[in-house]
C-alpha positions as CSV (number, residue, x, y, z in Angstrom):
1,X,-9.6,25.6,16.9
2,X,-12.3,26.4,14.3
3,X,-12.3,24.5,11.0
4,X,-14.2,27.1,9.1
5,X,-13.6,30.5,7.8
6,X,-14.1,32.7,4.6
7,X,-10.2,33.8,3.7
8,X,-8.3,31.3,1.9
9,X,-5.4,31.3,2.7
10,X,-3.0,29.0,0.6
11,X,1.0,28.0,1.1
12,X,3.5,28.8,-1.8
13,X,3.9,26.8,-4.7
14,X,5.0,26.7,-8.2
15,X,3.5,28.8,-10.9
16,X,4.4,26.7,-13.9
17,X,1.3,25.2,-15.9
18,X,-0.6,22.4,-15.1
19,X,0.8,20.0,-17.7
20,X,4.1,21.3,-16.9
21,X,4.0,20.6,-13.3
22,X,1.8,16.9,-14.3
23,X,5.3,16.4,-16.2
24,X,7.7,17.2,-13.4
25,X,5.4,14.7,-11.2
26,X,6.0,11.9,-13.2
27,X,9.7,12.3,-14.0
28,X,10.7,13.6,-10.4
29,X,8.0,12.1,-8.0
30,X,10.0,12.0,-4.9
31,X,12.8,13.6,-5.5
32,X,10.3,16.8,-7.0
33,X,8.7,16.9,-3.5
34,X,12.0,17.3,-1.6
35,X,13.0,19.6,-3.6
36,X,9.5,21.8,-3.4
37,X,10.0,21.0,0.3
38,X,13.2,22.7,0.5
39,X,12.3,25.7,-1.3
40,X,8.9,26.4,0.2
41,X,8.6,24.7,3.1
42,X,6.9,21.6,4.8
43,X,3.3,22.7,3.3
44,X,2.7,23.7,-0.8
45,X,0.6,24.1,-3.0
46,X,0.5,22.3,-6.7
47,X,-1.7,21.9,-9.7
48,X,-1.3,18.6,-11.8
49,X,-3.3,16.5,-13.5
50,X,-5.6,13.8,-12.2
51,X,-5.7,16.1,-8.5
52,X,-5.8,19.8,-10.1
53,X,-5.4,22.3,-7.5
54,X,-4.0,20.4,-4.2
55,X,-2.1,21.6,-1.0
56,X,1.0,19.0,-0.7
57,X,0.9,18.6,3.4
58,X,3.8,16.8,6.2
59,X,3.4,18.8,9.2
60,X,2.7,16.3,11.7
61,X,0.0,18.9,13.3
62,X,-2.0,19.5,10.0
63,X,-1.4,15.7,9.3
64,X,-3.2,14.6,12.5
65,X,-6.0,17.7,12.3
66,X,-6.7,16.7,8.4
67,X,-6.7,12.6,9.1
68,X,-9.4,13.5,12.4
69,X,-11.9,15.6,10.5
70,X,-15.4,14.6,9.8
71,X,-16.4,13.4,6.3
72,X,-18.1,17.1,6.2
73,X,-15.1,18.6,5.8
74,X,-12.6,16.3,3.7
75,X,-13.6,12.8,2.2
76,X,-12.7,11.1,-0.5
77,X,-11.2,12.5,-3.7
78,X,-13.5,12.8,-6.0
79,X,-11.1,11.1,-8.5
80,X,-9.3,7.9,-7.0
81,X,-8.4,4.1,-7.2
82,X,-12.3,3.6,-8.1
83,X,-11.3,4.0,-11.3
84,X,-9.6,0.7,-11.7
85,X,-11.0,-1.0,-8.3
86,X,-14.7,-0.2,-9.6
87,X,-17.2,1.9,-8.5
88,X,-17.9,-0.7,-5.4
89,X,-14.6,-0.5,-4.2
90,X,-13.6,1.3,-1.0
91,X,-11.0,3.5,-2.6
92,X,-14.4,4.4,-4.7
93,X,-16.4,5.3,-1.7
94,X,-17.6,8.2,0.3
95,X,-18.7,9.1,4.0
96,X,-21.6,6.7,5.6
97,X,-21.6,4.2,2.4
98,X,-17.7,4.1,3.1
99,X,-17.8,3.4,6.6
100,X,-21.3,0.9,6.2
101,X,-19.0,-1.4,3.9
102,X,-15.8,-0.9,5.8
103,X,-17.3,-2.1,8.8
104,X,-18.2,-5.0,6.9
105,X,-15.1,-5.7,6.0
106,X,-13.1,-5.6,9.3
107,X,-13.7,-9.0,10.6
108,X,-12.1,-11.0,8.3
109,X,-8.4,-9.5,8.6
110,X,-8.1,-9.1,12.1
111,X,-8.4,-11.1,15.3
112,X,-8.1,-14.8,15.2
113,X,-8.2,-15.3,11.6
114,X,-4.9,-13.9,11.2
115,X,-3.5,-16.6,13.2
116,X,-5.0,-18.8,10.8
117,X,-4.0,-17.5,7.9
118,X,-0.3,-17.3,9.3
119,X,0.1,-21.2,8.3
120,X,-0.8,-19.7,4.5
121,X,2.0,-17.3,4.2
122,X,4.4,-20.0,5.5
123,X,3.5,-22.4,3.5
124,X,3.4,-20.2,0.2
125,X,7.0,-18.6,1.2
126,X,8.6,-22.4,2.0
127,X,7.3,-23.0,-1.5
128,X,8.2,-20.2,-3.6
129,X,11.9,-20.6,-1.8
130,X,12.9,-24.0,-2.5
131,X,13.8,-22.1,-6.3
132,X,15.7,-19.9,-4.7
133,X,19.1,-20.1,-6.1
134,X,22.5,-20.5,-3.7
135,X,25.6,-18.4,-4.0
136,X,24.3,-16.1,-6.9
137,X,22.7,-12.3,-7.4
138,X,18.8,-12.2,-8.2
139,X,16.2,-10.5,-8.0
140,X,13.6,-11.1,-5.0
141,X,10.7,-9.1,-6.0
142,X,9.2,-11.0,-8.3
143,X,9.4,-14.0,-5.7
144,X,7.3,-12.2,-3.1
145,X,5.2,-11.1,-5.6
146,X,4.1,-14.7,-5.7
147,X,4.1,-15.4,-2.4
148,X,1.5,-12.6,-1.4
149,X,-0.9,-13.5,-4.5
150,X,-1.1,-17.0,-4.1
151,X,-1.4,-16.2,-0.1
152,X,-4.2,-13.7,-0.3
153,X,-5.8,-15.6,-3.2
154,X,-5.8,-18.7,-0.6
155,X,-7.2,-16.7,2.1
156,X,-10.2,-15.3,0.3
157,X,-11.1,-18.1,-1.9
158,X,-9.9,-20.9,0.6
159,X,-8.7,-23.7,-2.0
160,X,-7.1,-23.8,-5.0
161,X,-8.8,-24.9,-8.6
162,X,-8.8,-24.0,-12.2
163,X,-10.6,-20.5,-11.5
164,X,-7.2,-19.8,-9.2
165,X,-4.9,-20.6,-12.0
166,X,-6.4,-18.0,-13.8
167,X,-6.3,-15.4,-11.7
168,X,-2.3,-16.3,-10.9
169,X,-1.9,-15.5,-14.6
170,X,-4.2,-12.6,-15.3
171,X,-3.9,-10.9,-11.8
172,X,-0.2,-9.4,-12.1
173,X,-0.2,-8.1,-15.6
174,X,-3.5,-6.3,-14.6
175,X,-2.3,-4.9,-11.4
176,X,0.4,-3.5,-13.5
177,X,-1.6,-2.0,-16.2
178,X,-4.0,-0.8,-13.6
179,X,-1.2,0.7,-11.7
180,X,-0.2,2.5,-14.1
181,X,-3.6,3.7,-15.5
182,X,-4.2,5.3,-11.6
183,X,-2.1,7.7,-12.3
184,X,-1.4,9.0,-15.7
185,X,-4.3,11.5,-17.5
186,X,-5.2,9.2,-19.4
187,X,-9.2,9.3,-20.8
188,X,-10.9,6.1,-21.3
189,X,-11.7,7.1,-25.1
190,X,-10.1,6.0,-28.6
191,X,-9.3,3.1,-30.7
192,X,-5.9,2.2,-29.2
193,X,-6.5,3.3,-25.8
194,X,-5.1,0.8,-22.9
195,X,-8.4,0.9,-21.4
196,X,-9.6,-0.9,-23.7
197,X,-7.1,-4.2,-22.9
198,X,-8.0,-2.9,-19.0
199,X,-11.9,-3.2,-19.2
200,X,-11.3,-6.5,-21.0
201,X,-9.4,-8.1,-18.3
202,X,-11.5,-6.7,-15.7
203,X,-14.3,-8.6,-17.9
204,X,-12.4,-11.3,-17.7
205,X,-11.9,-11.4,-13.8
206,X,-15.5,-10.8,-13.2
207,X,-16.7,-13.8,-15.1
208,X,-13.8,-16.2,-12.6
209,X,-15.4,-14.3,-10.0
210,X,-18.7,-15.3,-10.5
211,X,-18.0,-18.7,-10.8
212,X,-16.2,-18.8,-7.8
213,X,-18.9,-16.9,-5.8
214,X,-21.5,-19.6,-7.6
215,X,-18.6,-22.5,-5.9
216,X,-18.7,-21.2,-2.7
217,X,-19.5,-22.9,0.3
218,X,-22.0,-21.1,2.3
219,X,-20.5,-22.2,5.6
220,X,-16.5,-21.4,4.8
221,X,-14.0,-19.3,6.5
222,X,-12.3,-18.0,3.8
223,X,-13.2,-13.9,2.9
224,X,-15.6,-14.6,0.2
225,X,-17.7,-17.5,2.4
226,X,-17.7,-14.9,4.8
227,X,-18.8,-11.6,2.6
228,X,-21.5,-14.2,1.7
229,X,-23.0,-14.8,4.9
230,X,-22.3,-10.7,6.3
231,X,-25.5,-8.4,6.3
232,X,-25.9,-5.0,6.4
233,X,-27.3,-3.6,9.7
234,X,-31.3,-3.8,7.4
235,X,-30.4,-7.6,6.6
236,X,-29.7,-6.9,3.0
237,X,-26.4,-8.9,1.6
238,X,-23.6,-7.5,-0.7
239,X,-24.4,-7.5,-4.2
240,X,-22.4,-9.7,-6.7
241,X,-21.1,-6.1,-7.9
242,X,-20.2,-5.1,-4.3
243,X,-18.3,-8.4,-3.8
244,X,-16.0,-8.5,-7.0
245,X,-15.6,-4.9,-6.6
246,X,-14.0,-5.8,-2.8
247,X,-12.4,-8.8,-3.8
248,X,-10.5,-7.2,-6.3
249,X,-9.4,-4.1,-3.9
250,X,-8.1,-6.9,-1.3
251,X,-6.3,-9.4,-3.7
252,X,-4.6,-6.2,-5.6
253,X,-3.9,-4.1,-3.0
254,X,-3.0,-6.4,-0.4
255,X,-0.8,-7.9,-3.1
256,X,1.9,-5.7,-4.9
257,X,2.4,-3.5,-2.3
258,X,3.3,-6.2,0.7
259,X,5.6,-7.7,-1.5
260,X,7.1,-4.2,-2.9
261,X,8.0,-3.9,1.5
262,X,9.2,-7.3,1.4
263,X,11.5,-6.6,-1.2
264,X,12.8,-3.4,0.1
265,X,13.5,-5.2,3.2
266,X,15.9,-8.0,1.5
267,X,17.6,-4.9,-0.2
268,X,17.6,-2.8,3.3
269,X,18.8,-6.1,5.2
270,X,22.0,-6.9,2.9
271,X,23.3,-3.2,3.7
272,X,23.5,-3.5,7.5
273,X,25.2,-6.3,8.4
274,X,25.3,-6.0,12.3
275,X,21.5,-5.7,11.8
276,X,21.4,-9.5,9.7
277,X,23.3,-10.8,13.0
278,X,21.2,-9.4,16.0
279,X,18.2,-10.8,14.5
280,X,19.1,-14.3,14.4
281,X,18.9,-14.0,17.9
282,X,15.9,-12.1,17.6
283,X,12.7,-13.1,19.7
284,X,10.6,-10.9,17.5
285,X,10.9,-7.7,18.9
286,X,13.7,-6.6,16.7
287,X,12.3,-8.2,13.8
288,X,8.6,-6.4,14.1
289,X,10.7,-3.2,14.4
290,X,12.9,-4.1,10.9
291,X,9.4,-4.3,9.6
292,X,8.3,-0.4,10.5
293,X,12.0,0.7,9.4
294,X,11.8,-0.4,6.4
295,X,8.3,0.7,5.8
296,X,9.5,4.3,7.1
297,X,12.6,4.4,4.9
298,X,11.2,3.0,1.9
299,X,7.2,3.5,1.8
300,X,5.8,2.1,-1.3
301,X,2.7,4.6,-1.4
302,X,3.6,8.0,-1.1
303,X,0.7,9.7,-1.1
304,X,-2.4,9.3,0.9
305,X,-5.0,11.9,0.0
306,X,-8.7,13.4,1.3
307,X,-11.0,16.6,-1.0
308,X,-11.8,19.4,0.7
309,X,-16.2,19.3,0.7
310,X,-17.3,23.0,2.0
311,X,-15.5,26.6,1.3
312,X,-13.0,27.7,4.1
313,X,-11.7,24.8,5.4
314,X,-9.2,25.9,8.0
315,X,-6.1,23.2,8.0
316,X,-3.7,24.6,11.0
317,X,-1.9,27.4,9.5
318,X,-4.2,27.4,6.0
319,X,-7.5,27.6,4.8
320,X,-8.9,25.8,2.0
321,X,-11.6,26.3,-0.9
322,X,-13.7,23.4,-1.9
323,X,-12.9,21.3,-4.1
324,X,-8.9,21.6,-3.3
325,X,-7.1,18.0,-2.5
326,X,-4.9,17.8,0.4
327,X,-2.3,15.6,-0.2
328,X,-0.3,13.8,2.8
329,X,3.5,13.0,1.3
330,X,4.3,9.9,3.4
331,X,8.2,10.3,2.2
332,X,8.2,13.7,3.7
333,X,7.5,12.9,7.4
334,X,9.1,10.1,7.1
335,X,12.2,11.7,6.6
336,X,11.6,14.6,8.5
337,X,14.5,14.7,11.3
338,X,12.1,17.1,13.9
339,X,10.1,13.5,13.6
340,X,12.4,11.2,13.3
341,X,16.0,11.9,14.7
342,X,18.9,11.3,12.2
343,X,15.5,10.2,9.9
344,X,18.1,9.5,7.1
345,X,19.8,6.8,9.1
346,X,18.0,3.2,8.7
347,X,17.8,2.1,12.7
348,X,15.2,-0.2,13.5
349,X,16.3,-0.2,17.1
350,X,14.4,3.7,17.4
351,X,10.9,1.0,17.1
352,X,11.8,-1.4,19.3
353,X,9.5,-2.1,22.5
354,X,7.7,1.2,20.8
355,X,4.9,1.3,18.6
356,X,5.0,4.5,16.3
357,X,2.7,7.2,16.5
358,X,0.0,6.6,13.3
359,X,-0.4,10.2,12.6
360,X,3.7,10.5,12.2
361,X,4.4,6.3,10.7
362,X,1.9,6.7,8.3
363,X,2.9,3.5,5.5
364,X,-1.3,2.7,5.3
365,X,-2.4,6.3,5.5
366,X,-4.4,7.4,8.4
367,X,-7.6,7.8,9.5
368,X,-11.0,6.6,8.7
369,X,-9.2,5.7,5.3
370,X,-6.1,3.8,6.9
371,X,-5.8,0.5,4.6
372,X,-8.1,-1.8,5.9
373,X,-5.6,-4.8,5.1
374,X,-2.6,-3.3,7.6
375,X,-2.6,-6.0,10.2
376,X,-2.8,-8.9,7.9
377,X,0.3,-7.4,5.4
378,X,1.7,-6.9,8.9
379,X,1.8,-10.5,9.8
380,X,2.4,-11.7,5.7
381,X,5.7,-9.2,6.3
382,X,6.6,-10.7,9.6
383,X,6.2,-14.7,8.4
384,X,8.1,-14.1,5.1
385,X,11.0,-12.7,6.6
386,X,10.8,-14.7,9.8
387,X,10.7,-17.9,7.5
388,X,13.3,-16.5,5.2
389,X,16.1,-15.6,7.8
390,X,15.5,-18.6,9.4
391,X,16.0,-21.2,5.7
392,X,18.7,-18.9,4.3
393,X,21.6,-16.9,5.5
394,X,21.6,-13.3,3.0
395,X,25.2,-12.6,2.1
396,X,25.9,-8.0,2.6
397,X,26.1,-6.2,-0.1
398,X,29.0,-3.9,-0.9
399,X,27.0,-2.0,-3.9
400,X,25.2,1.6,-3.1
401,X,21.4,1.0,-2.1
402,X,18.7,0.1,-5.0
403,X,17.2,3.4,-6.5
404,X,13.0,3.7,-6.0
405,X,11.8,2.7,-9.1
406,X,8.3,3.6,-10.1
407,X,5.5,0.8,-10.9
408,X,2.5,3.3,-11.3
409,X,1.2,3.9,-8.0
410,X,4.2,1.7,-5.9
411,X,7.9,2.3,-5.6
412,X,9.9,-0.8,-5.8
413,X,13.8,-1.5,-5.3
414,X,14.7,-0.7,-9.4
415,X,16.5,-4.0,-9.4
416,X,14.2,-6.2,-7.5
417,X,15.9,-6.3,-4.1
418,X,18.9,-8.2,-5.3
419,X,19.8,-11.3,-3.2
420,X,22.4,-13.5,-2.6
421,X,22.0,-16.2,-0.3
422,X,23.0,-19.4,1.4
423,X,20.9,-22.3,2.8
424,X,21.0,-22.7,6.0
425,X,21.7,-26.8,7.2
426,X,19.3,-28.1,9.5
427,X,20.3,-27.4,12.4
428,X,21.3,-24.0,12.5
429,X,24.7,-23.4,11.3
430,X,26.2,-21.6,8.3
């Protein structure tokens, strides 16, 4: 099939202004997509702020056809995560400087270095749930959010010291302001503007940063020992600004959201019963397959995104102008029952012995652009909830599901994925 022609050719959509549409975004983000869904269809076409004139995709087809076309055609949106990740960061770049870094950055989250940093995430979850209280409602979230910092912080700085008690107390307040700044219109301009506090904490971080880059030991095999040592294919290294741009993509992406999954899962998990009991006979299989449930039933990023680069881009049934964002709703496949029979059921058994198909699961986006950090949030997912089933018996829950709550650019459980639980004695029984 061609990718290129002269007629555009564009879906339906709403005609409302900009800001009005911007405004129904942010006040109906997921629920606003179902319902454009079910009045015009599984492709349409917006215009809000921060994306302007975009074509909202979740044909599995288009999906697969937009995630396997060259940088030529669709790359990177011209305005993304770069804004708060730095103009270093890989949410920042663009076709072969994209994929040259990328490739750098591969080795250290796959392979055999998961397998080492598996003995982390234990460790940090045994830890953080020796506080967890017995026979009373709270809230998880906040729980995994420490487990996945301090784990991630471990695993690229490989030892803890006064520069990581820093970053445990400035990292989650600026993820959250961050967050947040991703997605509102918001210019970086006036006395009172949050960017201000932003830049200032982003100051901050740079300068523990560079001390800990000055620290390292040039034979570790931690992440940032190894960004030291890595070379481009010239033999040039990464430049301070490259590293703390990176660093600060891994430790804040591959933070909130894991732990966002983990605590859907505890909220999931407490609402199917039969489920909580086949998996502590689980050998794995059915646990991995929890894992992708939950992650199609409750994906924290909706949106994955790529910008049209030349005039008459031909996207199955539609051609695009340039300069147009596509935008992938991961929520709307998800759900979508010609994908996934009964979709609105949570059944963990349709994964299990199966892997999904990435263009159709699509939790970490797709494509060249597919979060770089899946396998290692795979295996943080699968040792949290492995080690918590195994300390701690989760009493069902009788209450409706937790509503998605909005954190910026993740959707969390609104009340934290509520627990209730009971240690488990040492040998087993309840």
């Amino acid at each position: 099939m061609p990718t290129m022609t002269s007629a555009v050719t564009l879906p339906p959509g709403p005609t409302a202004p900009r800001a009005v549409q911007g405004a129904y975004a942010l006040t109906q983000p997921l629920r606003g997509l179902r319902r454009l869904r079910d009045r015009y269809g599984d492709a349409f076409t917006v215009n809000v702020p921060i994306f302007g004139n975009a074509v909202v995709i979740s044909d599995p087809a288009e999906i697969k056809q937009l995630f396997t076309s060259g940088p030529e055609l669709v790359d990177n949106l011209e305005v993304n995560l770069g804004r708060v990740l730095g103009p270093r960061s890989l949410f920042a770049l663009s076709g072969e400087e994209h994929k040259r870094q990328r490739k750098l950055l591969v080795p250290p989250f796959h392979g055999r270095r998961l397998a080492a940093y598996e003995k982390i995430v234990e460790a940090e979850a045994v830890r953080e749930f020796a506080s967890w209280p017995e026979e009373r409602p709270f809230a998880t979230l906040p729980s995994m959010m420490r487990i996945t910092l301090n784990a991630i912080l471990r695993a690229v700085f490989g030892a803890e010291g006064a520069e990581f008690a820093e970053l445990r107390e400035l990292l989650p307040p600026f993820v959250t302001l961050g967050s947040r700044l991703a997605v509102l219109p918001i210019p970086k301009k006036g006395r009172f503007n949050p960017w201000r506090r932003f830049e200032a904490m982003r100051r901050e971080y740079d300068a523990i940063v560079g001390r800990l880059i000055a620290k390292a030991r040039p034979d570790g095999d931690d992440v940032l020992s190894m960004m030291l040592q890595t070379r481009y294919d010239d033999g040039s290294r990464l430049t301070r600004e490259e590293i703390s741009d990176q660093l600060l993509t891994l430790l804040t992406a591959g933070h909130e959201t894991t732990a966002t999954t983990l605590a859907w899962a505890v909220e999931r998990l407490r609402r199917h019963p039969a489920l909580l009991a086949e998996l502590q006979g689980d050998d794995g299989t059915l646990l991995d397959a929890t894992i992708l449930e939950v992650q199609r039933t409750r994906p924290v990023i909706d949106l994955t995104a790529r910008q049209v680069r030349q005039d008459g881009f031909r996207l199955g049934r539609w051609t695009l102008p340039k300069g147009y964002a596509v935008l992938v709703s991961i929520a709307l496949i998800h759900d979508d029952d010609a994908v996934f029979p009964h979709a609105a059921t949570f059944d963990p058994h349709r994964f299990a012995g199966a892997r999904p198909d990435l263009y159709q699961w699509i939790p970490f986006g797709g494509g060249t652009r597919r979060c770089l950090g899946a396998a290692f949030a795979t295996m943080e997912m699968t040792v949290v909830l492995r080690t918590l089933l195994r300390e701690f018996t989760l009493v069902p829950a009788a209450e409706p599901g937790e509503r998605w709550h909005s954190r910026g650019v993740a959707y969390a459980p609104a009340k934290g994925g509520r627990a209730v639980v009971r240690r488990r004695t040492t040998g087993g029984a309840q």
